[in-house]
C-alpha positions as CSV (number, residue, x, y, z in Angstrom):
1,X,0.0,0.0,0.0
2,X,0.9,3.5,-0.7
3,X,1.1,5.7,2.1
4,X,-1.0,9.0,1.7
5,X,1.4,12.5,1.5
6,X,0.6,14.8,4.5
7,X,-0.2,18.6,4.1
8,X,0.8,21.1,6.3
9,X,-1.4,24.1,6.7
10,X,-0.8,27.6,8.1
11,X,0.4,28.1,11.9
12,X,-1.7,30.2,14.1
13,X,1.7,32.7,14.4
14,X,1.9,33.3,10.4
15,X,-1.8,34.0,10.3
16,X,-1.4,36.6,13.0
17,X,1.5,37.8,11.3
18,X,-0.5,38.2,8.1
19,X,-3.5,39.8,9.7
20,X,-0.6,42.3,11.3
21,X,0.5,43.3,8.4
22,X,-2.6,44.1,5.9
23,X,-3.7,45.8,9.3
24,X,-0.5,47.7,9.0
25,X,-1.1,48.0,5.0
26,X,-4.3,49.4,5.1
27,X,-3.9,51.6,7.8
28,X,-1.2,53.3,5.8
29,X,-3.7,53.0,2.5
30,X,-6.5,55.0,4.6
31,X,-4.2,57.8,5.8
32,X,-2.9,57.9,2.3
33,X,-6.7,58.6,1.2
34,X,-7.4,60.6,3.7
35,X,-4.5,63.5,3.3
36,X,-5.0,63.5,-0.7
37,X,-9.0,63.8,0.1
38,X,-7.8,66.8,2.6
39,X,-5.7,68.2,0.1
40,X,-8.1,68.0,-2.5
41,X,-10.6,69.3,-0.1
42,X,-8.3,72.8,1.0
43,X,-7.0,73.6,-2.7
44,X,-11.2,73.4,-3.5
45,X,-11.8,75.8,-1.0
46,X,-9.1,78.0,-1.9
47,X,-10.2,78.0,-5.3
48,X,-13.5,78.9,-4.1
49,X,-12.5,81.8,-1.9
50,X,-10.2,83.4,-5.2
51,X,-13.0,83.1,-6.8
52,X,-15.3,84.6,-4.4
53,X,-12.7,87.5,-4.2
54,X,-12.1,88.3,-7.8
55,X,-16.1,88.3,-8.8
56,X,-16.3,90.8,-5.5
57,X,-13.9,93.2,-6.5
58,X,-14.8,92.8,-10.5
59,X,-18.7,93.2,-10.0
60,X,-17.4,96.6,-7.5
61,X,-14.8,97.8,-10.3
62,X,-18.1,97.7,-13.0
63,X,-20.5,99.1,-11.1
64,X,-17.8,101.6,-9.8
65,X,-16.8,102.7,-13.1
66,X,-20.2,103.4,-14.3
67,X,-21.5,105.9,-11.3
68,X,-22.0,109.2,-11.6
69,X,-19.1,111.1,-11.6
70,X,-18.0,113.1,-7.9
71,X,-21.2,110.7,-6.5
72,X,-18.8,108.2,-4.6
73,X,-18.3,108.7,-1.0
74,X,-16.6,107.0,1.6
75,X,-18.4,106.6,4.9
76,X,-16.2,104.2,7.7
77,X,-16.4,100.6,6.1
78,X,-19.3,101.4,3.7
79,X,-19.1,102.3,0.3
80,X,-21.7,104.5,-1.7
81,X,-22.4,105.7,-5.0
82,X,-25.2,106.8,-7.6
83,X,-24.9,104.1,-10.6
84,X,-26.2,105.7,-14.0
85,X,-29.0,104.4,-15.3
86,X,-29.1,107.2,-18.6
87,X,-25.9,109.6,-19.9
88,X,-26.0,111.7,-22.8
89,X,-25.6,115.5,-24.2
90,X,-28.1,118.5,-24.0
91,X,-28.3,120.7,-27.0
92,X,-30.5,123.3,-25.7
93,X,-28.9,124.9,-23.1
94,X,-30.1,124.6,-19.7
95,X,-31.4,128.3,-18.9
96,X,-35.2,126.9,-18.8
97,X,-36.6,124.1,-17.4
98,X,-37.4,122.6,-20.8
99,X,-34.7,120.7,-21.7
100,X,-33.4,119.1,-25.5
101,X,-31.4,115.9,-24.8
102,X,-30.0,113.5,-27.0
103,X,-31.2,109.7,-26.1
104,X,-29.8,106.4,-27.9
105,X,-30.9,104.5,-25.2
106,X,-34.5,105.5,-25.1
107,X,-35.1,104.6,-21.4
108,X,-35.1,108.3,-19.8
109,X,-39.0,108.1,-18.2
110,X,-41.4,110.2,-16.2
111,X,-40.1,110.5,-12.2
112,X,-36.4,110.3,-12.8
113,X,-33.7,112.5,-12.0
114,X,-32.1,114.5,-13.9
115,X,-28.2,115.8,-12.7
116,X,-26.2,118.4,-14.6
117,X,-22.7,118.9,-13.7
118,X,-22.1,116.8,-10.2
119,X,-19.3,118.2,-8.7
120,X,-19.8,116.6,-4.9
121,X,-22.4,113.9,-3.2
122,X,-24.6,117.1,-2.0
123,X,-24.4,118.1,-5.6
124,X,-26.1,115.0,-6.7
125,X,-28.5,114.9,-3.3
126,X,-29.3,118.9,-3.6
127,X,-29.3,119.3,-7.6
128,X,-31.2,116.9,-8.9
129,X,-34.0,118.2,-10.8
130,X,-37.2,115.7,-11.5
131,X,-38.4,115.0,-14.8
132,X,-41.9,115.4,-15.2
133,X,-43.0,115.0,-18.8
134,X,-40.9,113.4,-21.5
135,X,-41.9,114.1,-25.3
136,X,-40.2,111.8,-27.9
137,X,-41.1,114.5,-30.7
138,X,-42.7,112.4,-33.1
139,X,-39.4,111.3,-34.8
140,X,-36.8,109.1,-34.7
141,X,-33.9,111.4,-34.5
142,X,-32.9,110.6,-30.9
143,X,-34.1,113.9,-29.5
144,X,-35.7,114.4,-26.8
145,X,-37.5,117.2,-24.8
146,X,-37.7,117.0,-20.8
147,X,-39.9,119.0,-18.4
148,X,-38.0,119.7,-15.8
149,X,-39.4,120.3,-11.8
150,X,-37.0,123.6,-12.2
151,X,-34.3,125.6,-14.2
152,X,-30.9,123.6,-13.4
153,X,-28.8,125.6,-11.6
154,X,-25.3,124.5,-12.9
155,X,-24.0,124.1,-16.1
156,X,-22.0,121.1,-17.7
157,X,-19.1,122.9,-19.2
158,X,-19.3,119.5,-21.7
159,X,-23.2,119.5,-22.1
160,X,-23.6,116.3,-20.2
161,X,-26.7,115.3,-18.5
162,X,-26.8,112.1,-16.4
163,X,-29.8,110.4,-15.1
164,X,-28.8,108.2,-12.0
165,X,-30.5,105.0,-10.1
166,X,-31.0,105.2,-6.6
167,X,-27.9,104.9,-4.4
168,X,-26.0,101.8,-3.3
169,X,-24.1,101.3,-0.5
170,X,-21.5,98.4,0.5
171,X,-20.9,97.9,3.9
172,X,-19.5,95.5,6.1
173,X,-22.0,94.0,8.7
174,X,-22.3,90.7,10.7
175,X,-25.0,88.2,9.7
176,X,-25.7,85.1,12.0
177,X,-22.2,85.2,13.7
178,X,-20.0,86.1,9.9
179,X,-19.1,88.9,8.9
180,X,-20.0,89.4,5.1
181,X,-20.2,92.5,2.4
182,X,-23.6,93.6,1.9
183,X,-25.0,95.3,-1.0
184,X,-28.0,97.8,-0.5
185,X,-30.1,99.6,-3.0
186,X,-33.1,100.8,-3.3
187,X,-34.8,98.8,0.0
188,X,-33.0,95.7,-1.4
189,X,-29.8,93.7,-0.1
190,X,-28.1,91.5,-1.4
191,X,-24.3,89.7,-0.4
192,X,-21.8,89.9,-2.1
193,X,-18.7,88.4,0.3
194,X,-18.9,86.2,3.0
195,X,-16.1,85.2,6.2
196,X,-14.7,88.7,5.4
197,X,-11.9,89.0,7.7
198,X,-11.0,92.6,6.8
199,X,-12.9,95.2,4.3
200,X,-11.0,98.9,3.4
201,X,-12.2,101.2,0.8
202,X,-10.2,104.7,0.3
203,X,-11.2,107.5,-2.3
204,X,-9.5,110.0,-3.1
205,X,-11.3,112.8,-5.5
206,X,-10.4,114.1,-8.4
207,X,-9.1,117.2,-9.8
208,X,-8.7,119.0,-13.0
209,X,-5.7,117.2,-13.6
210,X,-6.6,113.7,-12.9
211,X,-8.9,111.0,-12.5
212,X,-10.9,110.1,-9.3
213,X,-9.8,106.6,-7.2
214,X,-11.1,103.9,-5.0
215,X,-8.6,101.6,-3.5
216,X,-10.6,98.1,-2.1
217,X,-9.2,95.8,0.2
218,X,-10.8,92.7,0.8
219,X,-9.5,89.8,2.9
220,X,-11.4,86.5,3.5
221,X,-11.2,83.7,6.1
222,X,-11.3,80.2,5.2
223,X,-12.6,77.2,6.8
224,X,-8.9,76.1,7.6
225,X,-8.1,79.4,9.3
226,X,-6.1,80.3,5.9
227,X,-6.2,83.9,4.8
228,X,-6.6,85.2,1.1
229,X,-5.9,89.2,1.0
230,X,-6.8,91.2,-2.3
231,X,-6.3,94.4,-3.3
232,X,-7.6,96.5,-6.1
233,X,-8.0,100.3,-7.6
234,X,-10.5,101.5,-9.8
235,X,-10.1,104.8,-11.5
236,X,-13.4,106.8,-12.2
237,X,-13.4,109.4,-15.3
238,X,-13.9,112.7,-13.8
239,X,-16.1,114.3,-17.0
240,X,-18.7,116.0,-15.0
């Protein structure tokens, strides 16, 4: 008779030392996993934040650029101005209060304001002059002829006329425990930063000689504590 072959197995020492080691191996793996998830997670959030930063100060550098000009002010951390809604040229002198304007836009209506030659903030609060009838003419030349609440009282040395929207104002406040840049105008708010860790605005007027400036500074917190600090200047055409 043949005698059967005998088959060792595993000992009960190298199955604990495999169990060890793919402990140790997959502990490694998960930490692994874990600090490239992390990373991934911070350089998201960082993108997010730039992101955040750059629309804030873009959206402020447009709507900057198209106020009306000597109508920004600077009031501790909040920023106003009067946006334009209408710009254009009178031809008919302003001596009356019937006015001659030239309108591509066509969207100069009944209960706006009309400004002529803004040279301060109290020149666009004090000098505005209400429109109270508008008459197209009959034609499509672009003309237009505005009743006016009262003879203007300055003079645009270029013939400009600006019509304005109501003011806006940025501020810095604190909502539910963040701090965040809110935008107000005309009864309605809206944010436009959030986690702001520091907001400056500076503007310096302009003269004859040169253009007005705001100088923003925004920085923003992140989740991990990180700080992301932003700068930015807007220059504003001083053609009153």
């Amino acid at each position: 008779m043949r005698r059967l072959a005998s088959h060792k197995g595993f000992s009960l020492i190298e199955l604990i030392i495999v169990i060890v080691i793919l402990g140790v191996v997959a502990v490694a793996t998960t930490q692994f996993v874990r600090f490239a998830m992390q990373i991934y997670g911070e350089g998201n959030q960082r993108a997010e934040q730039v992101a955040q930063a750059r629309f804030t100060l873009l959206r402020l550098e447009k709507e900057i650029r198209n106020a009306v000009p000597n109508s920004v002010a600077v009031t501790g951390s909040c920023l106003s101005f009067f946006p334009i809604k209408n710009s254009g040229s009178y031809i008919s002198g302003a001596t009356s209060n019937l006015l001659t304007v030239i309108d591509f836009d066509g969207n100069i209506a009944v209960g706006d304001t009309l400004l002529i030659y803004p040279t301060s903030v109290s020149s666009v609060q004090n000098n505005a002059l209400n429109i109270i009838a508008v008459d197209d003419q009959g034609s499509d030349d672009n003309l237009y002829s505005l009743s006016l609440s009262h003879v203007p009282a300055l003079r645009s040395p270029g013939e400009r006329y600006y019509v304005p929207e109501s003011q806006v104002e940025v501020c810095l406040e604190t909502n539910a425990g963040r701090q965040v840049l809110m935008r107000h105008q005309g009864g309605v708010m809206g944010v436009l930063a959030v986690d702001v860790n520091q907001w400056r605005v500076q503007y310096n007027a302009g003269s004859l000689r040169r253009n007005a400036m705001v100088s923003l500074f925004l920085e923003l917190n992140s989740p991990g504590n990180e700080r992301l600090a932003l700068s930015h200047e807007v220059h504003i055409a001083n053609v009153p």
